[in-house]
Residue, then its C-alpha position, 0 to 999 in steps of 0.5 A: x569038782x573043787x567048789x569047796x576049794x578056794x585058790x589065792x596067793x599066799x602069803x608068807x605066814x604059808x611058806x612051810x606048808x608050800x615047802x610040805x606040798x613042794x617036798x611032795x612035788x620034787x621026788x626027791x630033788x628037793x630034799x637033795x638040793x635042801x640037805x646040801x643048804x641045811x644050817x647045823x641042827x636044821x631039817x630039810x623042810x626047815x630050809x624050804x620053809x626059809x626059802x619060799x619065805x623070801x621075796x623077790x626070788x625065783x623060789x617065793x611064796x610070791x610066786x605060787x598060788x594055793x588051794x585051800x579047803x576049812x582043814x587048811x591048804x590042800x594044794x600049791x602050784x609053784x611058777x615063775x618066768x624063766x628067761x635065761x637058762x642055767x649055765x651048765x658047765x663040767x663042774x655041775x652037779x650031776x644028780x642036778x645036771x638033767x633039771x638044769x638041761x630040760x629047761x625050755x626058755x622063755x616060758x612060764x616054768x611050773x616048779x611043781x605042783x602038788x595036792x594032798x593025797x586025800x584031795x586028788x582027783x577032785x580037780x585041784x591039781x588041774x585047777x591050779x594048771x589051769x589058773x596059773x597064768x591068771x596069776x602072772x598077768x604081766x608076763x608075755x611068754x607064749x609056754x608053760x613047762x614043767x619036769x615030770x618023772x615018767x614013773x609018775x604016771x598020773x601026773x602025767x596022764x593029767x599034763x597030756x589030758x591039758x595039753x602039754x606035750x614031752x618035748x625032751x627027756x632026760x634019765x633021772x640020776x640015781x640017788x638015795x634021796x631021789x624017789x624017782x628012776x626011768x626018765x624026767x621029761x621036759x613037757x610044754x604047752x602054749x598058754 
């Protein structure tokens, strides 16, 4: 279904349209964490693009993979090792609070994953879940996880399909900037 897609590490020179595909993917969260990050006449993609520019962190083009067709990248999936959970205390943030208490540690934590309107359905989403392993080869962790919104129907519908399975919830905290009510769901699957 995706032959006309190719799949490869970015580089750099890519790191706003992964902020683009990222913003796509959060529901909102993103441009929450971004606004709170934003320099003085800064846009909130301007500080995703900024910040998967970076190296050696977490939040990197380094760590995510593309689908790219002739029109360009079409797709993006975003993971990294998690071996430490957040420390949540009584001063964290509580639209940020629920994100913070979904992690599953250790895994290979998909940060999102996100393909073009115009190109779901061809496979591409499932391809880069499928393939993001492949591109963490020196890393021994038995799961994936990932946070999806329950209201997103079929991005859920596409995680159960490949085996991830809800292993905690939590209810979404209303926000202006957050697209998503009902419950994130923490869901895993053995690699």
């Amino acid at each position: 279904m995706n032959e006309s897609a190719i799949f490869y590490p970015p580089g750099p020179d890519d790191s706003r349209r992964i902020a683009e595909l990222y913003q796509m993917a959060a529901g909102g969260v993103a441009d929450y964490v971004w606004s709170g990050m934003a320099e003085p006449g800064e846009s909130v993609l301007d500080v995703g693009a900024r910040r998967f520019v970076r190296t050696g962190e977490d939040f990197s083009f380094q760590n995510c993979v593309v689908a790219a067709r002739e029109e360009g990248i079409v797709g993006m999936i975003h993971a990294f090792p998690m071996t430490e959970r957040t420390e949540v205390d009584d001063d964290f943030d509580p639209v940020l609070r629920p994100y913070a208490e979904l992690e599953h540690v250790p895994s290979l934590y998909i940060a999102g994953i996100a393909v073009d309107p115009e190109c779901r359905g061809q496979g591409i989403g499932e391809t880069l879940l499928t393939s993001c392993a492949v591109y963490h080869p020196d890393v021994d962790l038995a799961d994936q996880s990932l946070i999806a919104f329950e209201e997103n129907e079929g991005s859920v519908r596409l995680y159960h399909r490949l085996g991830f399975r809800v292993f905690d919830r939590r209810p979404v905290v209303p926000h202006e900037l957050i697209q998503y009510s009902g419950d994130a769901l923490l869901m895993v699957r053995a690699i």
